[in-house]
C-alpha positions in Angstrom: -0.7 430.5 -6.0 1.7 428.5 -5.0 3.8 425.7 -6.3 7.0 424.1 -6.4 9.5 426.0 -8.2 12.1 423.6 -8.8 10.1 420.6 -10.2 8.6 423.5 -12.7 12.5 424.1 -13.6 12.5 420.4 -14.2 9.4 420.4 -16.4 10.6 423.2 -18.6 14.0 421.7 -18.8 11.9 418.6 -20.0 10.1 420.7 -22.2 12.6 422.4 -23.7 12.6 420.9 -27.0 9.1 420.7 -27.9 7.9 423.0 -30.3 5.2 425.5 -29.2 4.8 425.4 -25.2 2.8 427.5 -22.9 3.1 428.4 -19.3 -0.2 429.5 -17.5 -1.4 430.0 -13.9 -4.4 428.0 -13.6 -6.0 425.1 -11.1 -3.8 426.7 -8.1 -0.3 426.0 -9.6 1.6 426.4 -13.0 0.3 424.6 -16.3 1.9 423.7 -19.3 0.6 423.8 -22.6 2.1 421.6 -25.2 1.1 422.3 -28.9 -2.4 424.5 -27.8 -3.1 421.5 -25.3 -2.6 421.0 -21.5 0.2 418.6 -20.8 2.0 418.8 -17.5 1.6 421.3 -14.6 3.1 422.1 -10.6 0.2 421.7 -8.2 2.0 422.5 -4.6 4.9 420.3 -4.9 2.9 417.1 -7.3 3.5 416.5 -10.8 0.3 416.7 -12.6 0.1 414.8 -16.1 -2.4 414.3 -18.8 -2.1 410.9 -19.5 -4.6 408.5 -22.4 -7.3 407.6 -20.5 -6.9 403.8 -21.0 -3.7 403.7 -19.2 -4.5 405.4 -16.2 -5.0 402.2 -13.9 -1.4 400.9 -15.2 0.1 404.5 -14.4 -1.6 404.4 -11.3 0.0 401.4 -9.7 3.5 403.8 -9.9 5.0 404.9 -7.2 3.2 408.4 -5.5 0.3 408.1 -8.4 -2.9 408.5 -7.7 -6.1 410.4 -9.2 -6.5 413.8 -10.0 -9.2 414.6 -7.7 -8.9 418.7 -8.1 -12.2 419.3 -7.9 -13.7 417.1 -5.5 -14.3 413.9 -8.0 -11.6 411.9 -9.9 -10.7 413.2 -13.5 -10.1 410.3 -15.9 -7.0 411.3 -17.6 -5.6 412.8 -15.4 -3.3 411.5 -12.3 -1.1 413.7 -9.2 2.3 412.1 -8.8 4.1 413.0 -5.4 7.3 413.7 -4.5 8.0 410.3 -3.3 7.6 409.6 -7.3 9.8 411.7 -9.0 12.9 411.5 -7.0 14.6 409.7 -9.8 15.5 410.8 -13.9 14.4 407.8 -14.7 10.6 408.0 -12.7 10.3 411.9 -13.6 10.9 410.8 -17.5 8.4 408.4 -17.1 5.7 410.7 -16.5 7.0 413.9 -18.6 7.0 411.0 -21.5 3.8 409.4 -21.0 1.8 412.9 -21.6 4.0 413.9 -23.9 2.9 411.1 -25.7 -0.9 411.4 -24.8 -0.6 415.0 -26.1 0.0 414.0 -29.6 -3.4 412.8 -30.1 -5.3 414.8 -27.1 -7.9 417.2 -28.4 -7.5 420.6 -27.0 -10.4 422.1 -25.5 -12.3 424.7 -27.2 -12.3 428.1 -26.4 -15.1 429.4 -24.7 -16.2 432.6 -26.3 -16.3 436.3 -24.1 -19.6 437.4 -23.7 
């Protein structure tokens, strides 16, 4: 599983103040869990954020945006965001902000029980 170790070092830093967060190795790279809910993850060297639905076309006119397509067919919610669009504070805040924001009134998924 690989993934960019130094744009994780950036999330956490990002992180760092939130209260309860969560690091897990899932979807081939490094999620983070915000309050029970996924937030933020590394996937190779893009920036994955869930973002509100609604704003998805907006955040997808940024710069290295585009769809999350992990499993073959877009998920609504959820965008990559390439190198080319995090070089800056300024456009990495961006998109550590706008799921932070979605994750205060995102549902977390329910656990699925062991059989």
């Amino acid at each position: 599983m690989a993934y960019d170790e130094k744009l994780a070092t950036r999330v956490r830093v990002a992180l760092g103040t939130e209260k309860i967060v969560e690091e897990k190795k899932m979807m081939g790279g490094l999620t983070f869990m915000v309050n029970g809910k996924m937030c933020v993850g590394v996937h190779d060297d893009d920036l994955m954020c869930r973002i509100e639905p609604a704003n998805q076309d907006e955040a997808l006119d940024k710069r290295g945006a585009r769809v999350m397509d992990f499993t073959g067919k877009p998920m609504k919610g959820f965008v990559f965001v390439s190198p080319e669009g995090l070089t800056s504070k300024a456009q990495f805040d961006y998109w550590i902000t706008l799921a932070l924001d979605f994750n205060s009134s995102a549902v977390a998924s329910k656990k699925s029980k062991a059989k």
